[in-house]
C-alpha positions in Angstrom: 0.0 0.0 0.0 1.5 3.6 -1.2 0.2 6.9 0.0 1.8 10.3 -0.4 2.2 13.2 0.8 2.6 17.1 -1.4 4.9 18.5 1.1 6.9 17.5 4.8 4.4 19.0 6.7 1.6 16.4 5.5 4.6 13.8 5.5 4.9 13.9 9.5 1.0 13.9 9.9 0.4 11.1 7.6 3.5 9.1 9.0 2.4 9.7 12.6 -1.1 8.7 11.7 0.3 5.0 9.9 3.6 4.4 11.3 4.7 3.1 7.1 7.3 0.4 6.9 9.3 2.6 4.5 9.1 6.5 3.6 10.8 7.6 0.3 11.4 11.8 0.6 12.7 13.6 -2.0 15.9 16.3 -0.7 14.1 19.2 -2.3 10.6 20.0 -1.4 8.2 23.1 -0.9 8.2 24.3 2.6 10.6 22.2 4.6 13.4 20.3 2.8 14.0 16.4 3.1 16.6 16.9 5.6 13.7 19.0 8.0 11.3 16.2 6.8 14.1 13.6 8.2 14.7 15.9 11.3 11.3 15.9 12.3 10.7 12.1 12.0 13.5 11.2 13.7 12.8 13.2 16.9 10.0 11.6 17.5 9.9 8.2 19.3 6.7 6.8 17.3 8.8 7.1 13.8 12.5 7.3 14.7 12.7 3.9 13.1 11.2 4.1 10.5 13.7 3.4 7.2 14.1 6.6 5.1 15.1 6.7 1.4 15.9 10.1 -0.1 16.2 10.9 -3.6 18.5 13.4 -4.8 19.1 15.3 -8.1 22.8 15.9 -7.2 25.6 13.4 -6.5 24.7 11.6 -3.0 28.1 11.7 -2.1 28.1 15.1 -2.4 29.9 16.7 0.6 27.0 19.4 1.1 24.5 16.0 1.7 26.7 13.9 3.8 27.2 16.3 6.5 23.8 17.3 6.7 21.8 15.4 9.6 20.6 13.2 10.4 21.1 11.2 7.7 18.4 8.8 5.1 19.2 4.9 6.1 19.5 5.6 1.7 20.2 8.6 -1.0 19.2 7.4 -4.3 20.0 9.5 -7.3 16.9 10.6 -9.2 16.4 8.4 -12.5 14.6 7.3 -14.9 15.8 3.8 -14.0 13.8 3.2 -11.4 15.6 -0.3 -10.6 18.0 1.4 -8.1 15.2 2.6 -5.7 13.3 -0.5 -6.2 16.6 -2.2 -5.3 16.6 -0.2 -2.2 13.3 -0.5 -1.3 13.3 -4.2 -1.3 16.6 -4.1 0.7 14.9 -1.4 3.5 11.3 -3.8 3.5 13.4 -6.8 4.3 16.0 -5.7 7.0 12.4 -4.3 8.8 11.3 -8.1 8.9 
């Protein structure tokens, strides 16, 4: 099951209200950025756990990402190859398990 969410703020109320096994955040969005997002769900005890993969447009190894925190469990370059996030995805689902 796949729900979403237009912006960070909706994220964290949608999150808190399902507690998903996986969210997917992009590192650029309107309002808060992914790394606010990431910030705000990792604060709270109810969805500190909860496996984060963030897509980027830029290189994830980009210094300005990796010292940015907290960190995604994941940064997955934008494509349109989607096999590396499904690859992650199926990697995230089964370490929760």
């Amino acid at each position: 099951e796949v729900d979403t969410a237009f912006d960070g703020t909706e994220g964290i109320a949608k999150a808190h209200r399902s507690l998903p096994d996986l969210i997917i955040t992009d590192s650029i969005m309107p309002g808060m950025d992914g790394f606010d997002f990431l910030r705000a769900l990792r604060t709270d005890p109810a969805t500190e756990a909860v496996p984060v993969i963030m897509l980027t447009s830029g290189d994830p190894h980009d210094p300005d990402h990796i010292v940015r925190s907290p960190q995604p469990d994941v940064f997955v370059k934008k494509s349109a190859d989607l096999g590396p996030l499904l690859a992650e995805v199926r990697d995230a689902l089964a370490r929760r398990q």
